[in-house]
N, C-alpha and C positions, 0 to 999 in steps of 0.2 A: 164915709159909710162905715157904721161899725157892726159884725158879723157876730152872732151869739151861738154861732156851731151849732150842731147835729145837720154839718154838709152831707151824711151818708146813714146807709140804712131805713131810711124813708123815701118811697117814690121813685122813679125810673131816672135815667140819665145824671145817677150818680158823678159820674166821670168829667163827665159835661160841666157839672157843677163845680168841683171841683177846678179844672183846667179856667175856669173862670175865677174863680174865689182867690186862687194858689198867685195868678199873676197880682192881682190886687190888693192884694194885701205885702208879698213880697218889694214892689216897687212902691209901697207908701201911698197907694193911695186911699186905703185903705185898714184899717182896722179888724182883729177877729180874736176872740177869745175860743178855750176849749168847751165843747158839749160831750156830754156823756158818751155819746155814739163814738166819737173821736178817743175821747179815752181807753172805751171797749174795746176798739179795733188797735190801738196801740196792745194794749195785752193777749189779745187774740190771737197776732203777732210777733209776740215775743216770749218767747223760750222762759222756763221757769230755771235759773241759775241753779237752784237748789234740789231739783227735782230733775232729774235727764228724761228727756223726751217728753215734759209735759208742757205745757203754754201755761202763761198766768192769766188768761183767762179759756176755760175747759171747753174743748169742741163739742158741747153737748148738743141735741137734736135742738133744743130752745134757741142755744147762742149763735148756731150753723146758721137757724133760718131766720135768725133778727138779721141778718150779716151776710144773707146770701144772694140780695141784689149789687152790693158790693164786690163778696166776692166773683160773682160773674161776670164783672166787670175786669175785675186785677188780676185775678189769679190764673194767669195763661203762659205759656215758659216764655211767651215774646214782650210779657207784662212787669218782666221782674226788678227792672230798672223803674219803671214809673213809678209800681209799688212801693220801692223804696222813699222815693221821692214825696209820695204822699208820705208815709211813716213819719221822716226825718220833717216834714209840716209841720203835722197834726203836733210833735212833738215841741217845737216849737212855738205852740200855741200857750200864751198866759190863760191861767185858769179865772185870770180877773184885769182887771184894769181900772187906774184910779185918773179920773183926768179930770181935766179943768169944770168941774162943779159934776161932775157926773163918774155916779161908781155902775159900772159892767162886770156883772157874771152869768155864765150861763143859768142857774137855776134859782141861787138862796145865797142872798150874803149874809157870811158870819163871820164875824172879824173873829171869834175865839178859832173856829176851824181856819180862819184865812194865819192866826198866828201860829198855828201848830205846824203848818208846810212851811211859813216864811217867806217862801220864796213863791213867785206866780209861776215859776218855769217847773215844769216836771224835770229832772235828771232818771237814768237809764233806774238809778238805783231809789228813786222815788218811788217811779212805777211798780216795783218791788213793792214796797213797802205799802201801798198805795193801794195794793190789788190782796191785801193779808187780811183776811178779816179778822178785826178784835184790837187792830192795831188802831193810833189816834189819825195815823194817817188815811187809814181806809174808812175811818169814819167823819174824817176832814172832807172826800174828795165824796162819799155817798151825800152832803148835804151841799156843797157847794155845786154837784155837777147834776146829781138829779131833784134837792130840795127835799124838805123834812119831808121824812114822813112817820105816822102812827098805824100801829099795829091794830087790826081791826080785834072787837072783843070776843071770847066765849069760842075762840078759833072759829070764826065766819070769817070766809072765803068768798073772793066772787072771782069771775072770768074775765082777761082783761079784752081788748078787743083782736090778738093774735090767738086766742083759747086758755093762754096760762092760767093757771089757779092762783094768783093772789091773796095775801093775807094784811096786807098794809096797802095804805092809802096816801097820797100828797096832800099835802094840806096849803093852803094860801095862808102861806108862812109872816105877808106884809102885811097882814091883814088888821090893823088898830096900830099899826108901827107911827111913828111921827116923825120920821127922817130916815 
């Protein structure tokens, strides 16, 4: 079984999922690449090096409440070892996998973004780099983990289904591909 991530932040029994997913893939029987939600929650979680007291991804009311079936799950003082435990996962996780006739990624392969990282494994100081907007890496990890997308025209906006204002759209990025 091969898993294409976002275990969290969608639908109830987060936890659940996880505690199922975490064994299975740990003991091999299993397969699992990183999704975007996974990568959010890695930065949402981890401290900005450069900045004291900030996260490199910002507690804003948006990212709290994409994030907050999760956190009510983890974030309990008798929670703080498992938390960990997931972190050190997710982290874990390759953002692709090339195996025997079949390529795996979470959203959009591009082998030019898959060459700028190198490497499938995030490092502490990736996700830095990773979470920087402007950088090649933060624009490696926005099309490999959520998939292209285009800016809508003339600044039209629409609502996404959580109420956000949107300005860019995903596009079926495979779409006349030949391989």
């Amino acid at each position: 079984m091969i898993f294409l991530g976002d275990f969290i932040d969608r639908g109830p029994k987060q936890r659940d999922v996880l505690n199922t997913v975490m064994p299975m893939v740990k003991y091999g029987g299993s397969k699992a690449v990183m999704g975007n939600h996974e990568f959010n929650a890695l930065a949402f979680h981890t401290l900005d090096p450069s900045a004291k007291g900030q996260w490199l991804r910002a507690r804003t009311n948006k990212n709290i409440s994409q994030h907050i079936g999760f956190l009510n799950e983890y974030l309990h003082s008798d929670k703080k070892e498992e938390l960990e435990s997931v972190m050190s996962f997710f982290l874990s996780l390759p953002m692709w996998l090339e195996l025997d006739g079949i390529r795996v990624v979470h959203a959009c392969w591009e082998q030019n973004h898959i060459n700028v990282l190198g490497s499938a494994y995030l490092t502490p100081q990736d996700l830095v780099k990773a979470t920087t907007k402007g950088t090649d890496e933060y624009n490696a990890i926005e099309t490999l983990l959520k998939g292209v997308e285009y800016t809508l025209p003339d600044g039209n906006t629409f609502q996404d289904k959580d109420g956000n204002s949107r300005d860019a759209v995903r596009i079926k990025w495979w779409v006349g591909q030949d391989s």
